[in-house]
C-alpha positions in Angstrom: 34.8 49.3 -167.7 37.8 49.0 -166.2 36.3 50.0 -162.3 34.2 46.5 -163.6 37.6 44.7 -164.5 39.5 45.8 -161.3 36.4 44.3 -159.2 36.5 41.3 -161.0 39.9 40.7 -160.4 39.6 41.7 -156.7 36.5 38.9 -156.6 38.8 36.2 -158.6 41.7 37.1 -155.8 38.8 36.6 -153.0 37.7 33.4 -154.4 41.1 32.0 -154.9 42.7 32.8 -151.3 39.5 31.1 -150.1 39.9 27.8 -152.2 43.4 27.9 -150.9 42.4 28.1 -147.2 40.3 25.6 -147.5 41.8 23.0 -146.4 41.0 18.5 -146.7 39.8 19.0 -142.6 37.9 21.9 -143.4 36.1 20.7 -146.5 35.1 17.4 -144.5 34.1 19.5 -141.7 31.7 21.4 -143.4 29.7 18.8 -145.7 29.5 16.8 -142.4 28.2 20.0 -140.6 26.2 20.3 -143.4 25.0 16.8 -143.7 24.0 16.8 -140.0 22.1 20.0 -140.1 19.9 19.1 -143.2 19.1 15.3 -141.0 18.3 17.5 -138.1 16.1 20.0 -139.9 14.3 16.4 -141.4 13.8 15.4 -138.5 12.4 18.5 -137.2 10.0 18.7 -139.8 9.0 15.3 -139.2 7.9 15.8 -135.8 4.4 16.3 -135.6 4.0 17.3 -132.0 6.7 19.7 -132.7 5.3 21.7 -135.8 2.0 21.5 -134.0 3.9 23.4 -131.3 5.2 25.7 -133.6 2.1 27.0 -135.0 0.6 27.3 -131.4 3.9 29.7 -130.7 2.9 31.7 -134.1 -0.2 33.0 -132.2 -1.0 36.3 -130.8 -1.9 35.1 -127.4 1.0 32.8 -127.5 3.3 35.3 -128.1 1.9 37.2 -125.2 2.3 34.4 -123.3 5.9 33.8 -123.9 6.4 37.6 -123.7 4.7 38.2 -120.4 6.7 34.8 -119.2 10.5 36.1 -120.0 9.1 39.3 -117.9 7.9 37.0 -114.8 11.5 34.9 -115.1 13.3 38.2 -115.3 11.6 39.6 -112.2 11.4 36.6 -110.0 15.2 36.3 -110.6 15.6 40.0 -109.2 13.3 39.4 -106.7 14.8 35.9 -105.7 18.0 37.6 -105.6 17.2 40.8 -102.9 15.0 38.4 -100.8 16.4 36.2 -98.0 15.7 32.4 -98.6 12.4 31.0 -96.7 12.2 30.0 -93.3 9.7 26.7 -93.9 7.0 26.2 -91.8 2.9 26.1 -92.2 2.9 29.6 -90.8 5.1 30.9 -93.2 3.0 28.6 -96.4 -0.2 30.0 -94.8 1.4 33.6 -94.8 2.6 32.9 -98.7 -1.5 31.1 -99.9 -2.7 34.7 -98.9 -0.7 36.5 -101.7 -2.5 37.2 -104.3 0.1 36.2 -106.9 0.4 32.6 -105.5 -3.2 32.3 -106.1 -3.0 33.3 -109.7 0.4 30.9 -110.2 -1.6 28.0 -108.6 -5.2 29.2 -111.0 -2.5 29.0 -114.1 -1.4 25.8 -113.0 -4.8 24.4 -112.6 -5.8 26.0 -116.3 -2.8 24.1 -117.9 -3.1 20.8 -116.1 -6.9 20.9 -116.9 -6.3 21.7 -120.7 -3.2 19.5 -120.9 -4.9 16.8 -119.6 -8.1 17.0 -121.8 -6.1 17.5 -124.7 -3.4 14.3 -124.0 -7.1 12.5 -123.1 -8.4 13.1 -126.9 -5.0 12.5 -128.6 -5.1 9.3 -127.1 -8.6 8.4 -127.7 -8.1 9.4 -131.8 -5.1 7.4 -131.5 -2.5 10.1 -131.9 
C-alpha cells in the first residue's frame, strides 16, 4: 500500500513539472501541430489514387519489388562510385546495348510504360 502511495505521488510530481513546463508557445505549438497533422492524414485518406497505391505496396510482389529496388539503388551507387564516368560516343552506347542488364532495365521500362499506359487509357475512359 504504501509502495502504491509513493508511486502515486511520484506520478502526481511527473504530471505537475510537466503542466508547469508547458508553456502558452508550447501549448499553441502543439494543438497546431496537431491540428495540421489530423488535415494532412484527411487529406491523405481522401486521396484515391493514393490509397489505391497503398494497397498495391501491401502486395507480396510489390514488396519484392520495392525490396529488390533499394538493393539495385544500393549497388548502382557502389558501382557508380568505383567506376570512371562515360566517355559518350555510339561505340561506347553500342558497347553498353550488349550488356545484358541494360536489356533487362530497358524490358522493365517497356513492361511499365505498356501497363502504365493501358491502365491511365481505362481510367480515363471510365472517367476516373
Amino acid at each position: 500500500m504504501a509502495r502504491d502511495i509513493e508511486q502515486l505521488s511520484e506520478l502526481a510530481t511527473l504530471v505537475a513539472s510537466a503542466r508547469d513546463a508547458m508553456s502558452d508557445e508550447i501549448v499553441t505549438r502543439l494543438s497546431s501541430a496537431f491540428s495540421e497533422g489530423i488535415t494532412l492524414l484527411d487529406r491523405l485518406t481522401r486521396n484515391r489514387g493514393l490509397m489505391r497505391l497503398l494497397q498495391v505496396l501491401d502486395r507480396p510482389e510489390s514488396q519484392y519489388l520495392l525490396m529488390s529496388m533499394a538493393d539495385a539503388i544500393s549497388a548502382m551507387s557502389r558501382d557508380l562510385a568505383k567506376t570512371p564516368p562515360a566517355k559518350g560516343g555510339l561505340v561506347n552506347l553500342l558497347m553498353l546495348a550488349n550488356h545484358p542488364g541494360t536489356q533487362e532495365g530497358l524490358r522493365s521500362l517497356s513492361l511499365l510504360g505498356q501497363h502504365w499506359s493501358a491502365s491511365l487509357r481505362e481510367l480515363h475512359r471510365r472517367g476516373g
